[in-house]
C-alpha positions as CSV (number, residue, x, y, z in Angstrom):
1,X,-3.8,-19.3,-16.1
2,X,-3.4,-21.0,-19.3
3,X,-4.3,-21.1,-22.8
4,X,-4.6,-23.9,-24.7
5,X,-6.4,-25.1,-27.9
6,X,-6.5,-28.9,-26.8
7,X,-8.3,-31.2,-24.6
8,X,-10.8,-29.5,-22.2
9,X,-10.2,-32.6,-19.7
10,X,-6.7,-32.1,-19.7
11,X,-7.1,-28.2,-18.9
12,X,-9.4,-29.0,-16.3
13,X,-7.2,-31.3,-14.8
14,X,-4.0,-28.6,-15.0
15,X,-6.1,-26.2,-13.3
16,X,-7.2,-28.6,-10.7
17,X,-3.5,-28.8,-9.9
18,X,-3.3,-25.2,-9.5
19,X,-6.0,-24.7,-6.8
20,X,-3.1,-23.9,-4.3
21,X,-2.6,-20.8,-6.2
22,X,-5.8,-19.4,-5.0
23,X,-9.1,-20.9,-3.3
24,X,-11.0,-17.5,-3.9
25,X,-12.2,-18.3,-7.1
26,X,-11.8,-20.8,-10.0
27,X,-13.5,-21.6,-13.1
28,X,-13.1,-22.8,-17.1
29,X,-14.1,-20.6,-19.7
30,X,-14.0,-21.5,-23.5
31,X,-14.4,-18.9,-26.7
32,X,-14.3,-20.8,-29.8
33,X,-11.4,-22.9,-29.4
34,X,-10.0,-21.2,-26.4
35,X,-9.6,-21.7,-22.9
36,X,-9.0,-19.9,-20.1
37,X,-8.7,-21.6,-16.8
38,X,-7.8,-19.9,-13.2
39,X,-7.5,-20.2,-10.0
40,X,-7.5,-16.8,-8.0
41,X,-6.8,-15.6,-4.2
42,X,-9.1,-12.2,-3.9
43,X,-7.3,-9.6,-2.7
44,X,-7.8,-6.2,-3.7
45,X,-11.7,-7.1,-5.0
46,X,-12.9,-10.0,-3.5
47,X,-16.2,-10.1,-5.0
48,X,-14.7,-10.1,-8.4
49,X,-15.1,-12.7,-11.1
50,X,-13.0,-13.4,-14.0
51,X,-12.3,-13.7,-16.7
52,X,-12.7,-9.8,-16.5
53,X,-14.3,-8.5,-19.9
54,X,-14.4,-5.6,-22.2
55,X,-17.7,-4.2,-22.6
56,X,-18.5,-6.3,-25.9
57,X,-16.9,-9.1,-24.5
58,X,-14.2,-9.6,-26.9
59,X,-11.0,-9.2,-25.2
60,X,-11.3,-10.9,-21.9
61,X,-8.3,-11.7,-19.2
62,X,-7.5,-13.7,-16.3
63,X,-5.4,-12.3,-14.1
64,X,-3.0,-13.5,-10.4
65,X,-1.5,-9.9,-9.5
66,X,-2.1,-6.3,-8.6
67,X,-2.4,-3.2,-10.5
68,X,-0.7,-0.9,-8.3
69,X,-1.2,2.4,-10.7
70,X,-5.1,1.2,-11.8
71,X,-6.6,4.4,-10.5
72,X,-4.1,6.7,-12.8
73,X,-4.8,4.6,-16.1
74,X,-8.3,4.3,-15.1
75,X,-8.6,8.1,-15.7
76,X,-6.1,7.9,-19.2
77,X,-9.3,5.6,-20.1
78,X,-12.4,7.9,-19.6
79,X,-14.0,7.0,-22.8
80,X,-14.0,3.5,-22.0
81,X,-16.9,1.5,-20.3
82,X,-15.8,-0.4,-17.1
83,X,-17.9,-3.3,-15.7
84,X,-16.3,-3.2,-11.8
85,X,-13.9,-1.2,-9.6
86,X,-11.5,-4.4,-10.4
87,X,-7.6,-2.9,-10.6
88,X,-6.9,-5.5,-13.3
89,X,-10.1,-4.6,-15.5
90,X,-8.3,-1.5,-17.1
91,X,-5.5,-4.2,-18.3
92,X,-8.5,-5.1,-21.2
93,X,-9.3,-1.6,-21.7
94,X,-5.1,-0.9,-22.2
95,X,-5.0,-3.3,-24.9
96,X,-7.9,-2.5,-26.8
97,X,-6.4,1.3,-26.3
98,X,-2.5,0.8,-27.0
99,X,-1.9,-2.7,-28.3
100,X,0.6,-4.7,-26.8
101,X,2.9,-2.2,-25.7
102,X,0.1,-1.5,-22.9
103,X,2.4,-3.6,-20.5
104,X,4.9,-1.6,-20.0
105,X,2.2,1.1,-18.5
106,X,1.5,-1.5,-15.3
107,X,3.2,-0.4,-12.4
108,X,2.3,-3.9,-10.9
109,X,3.4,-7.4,-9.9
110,X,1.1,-9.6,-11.9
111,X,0.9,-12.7,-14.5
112,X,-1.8,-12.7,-16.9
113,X,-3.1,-14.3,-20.2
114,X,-5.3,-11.8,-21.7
115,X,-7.7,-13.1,-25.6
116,X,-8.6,-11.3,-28.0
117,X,-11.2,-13.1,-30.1
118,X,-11.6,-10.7,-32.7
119,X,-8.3,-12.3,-33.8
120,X,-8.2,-15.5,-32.1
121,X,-4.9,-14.4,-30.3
122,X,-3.6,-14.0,-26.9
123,X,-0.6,-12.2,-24.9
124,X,0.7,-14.5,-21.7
125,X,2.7,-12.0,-19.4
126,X,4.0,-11.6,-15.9
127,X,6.0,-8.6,-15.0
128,X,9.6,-8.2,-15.2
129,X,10.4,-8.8,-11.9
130,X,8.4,-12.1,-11.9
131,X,7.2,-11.5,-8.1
132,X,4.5,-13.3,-9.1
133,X,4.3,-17.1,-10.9
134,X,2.9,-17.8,-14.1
């Protein structure tokens, strides 16, 4: 996962190099003059596709991980509208909800870039016992 604001060959060849991550599913997707490229080994929801959205589509994230405690934020979130059973889809709804400090909610192993294109920003995390690469 990676954001960048440059060339869209160079991203596609980064991400190329990062197919050994995960052969599941990979793609390139660009808002404005952002890119998100991944590479993803399905797990939990194999049918799922990212980038995973909010409902108006603008926060979206990628994500390599697990959300272990999805089910219990996922019901801290009942006024929000989710789009799959995915356990990393309630990491979009966090962050419209809480801000940044969402993070420290996920009870997890995870790396993630996560936009938000209402202000052209994004957050790049993993968790804090890095079990899983950026």
């Amino acid at each position: 996962m990676i954001p960048h604001f440059g060339k869209r060959a160079r991203i596609i060849e980064v991400s190329r190099r990062l197919r050994h991550r995960g052969p599941n599913c990979s793609g390139l997707h660009c808002f404005k003059n952002y890119y998100l490229a991944h590479q993803r080994l399905a797990i939990v929801d194999p049918s799922e596709d990212q980038p995973l959205y909010k409902e108006d589509k603008s926060i979206a994230v990628v994500v390599n991980g697990e959300i272990y405690n999805h089910e219990e934020l996922r019901e801290n979130l009942e006024s929000h509208q989710f789009q799959s059973d995915s356990d990393c889809e309630v990491i979009a709804h966090l962050y419209e909800e809480y801000g940044e400090d969402f993070v420290h909610m996920l009870d997890d192993m995870f790396s993630f870039v996560l936009l938000d294109t209402r202000y052209r920003s994004y957050i790049a995390a993993r968790d804090a016992i890095a079990i899983t690469p950026q």
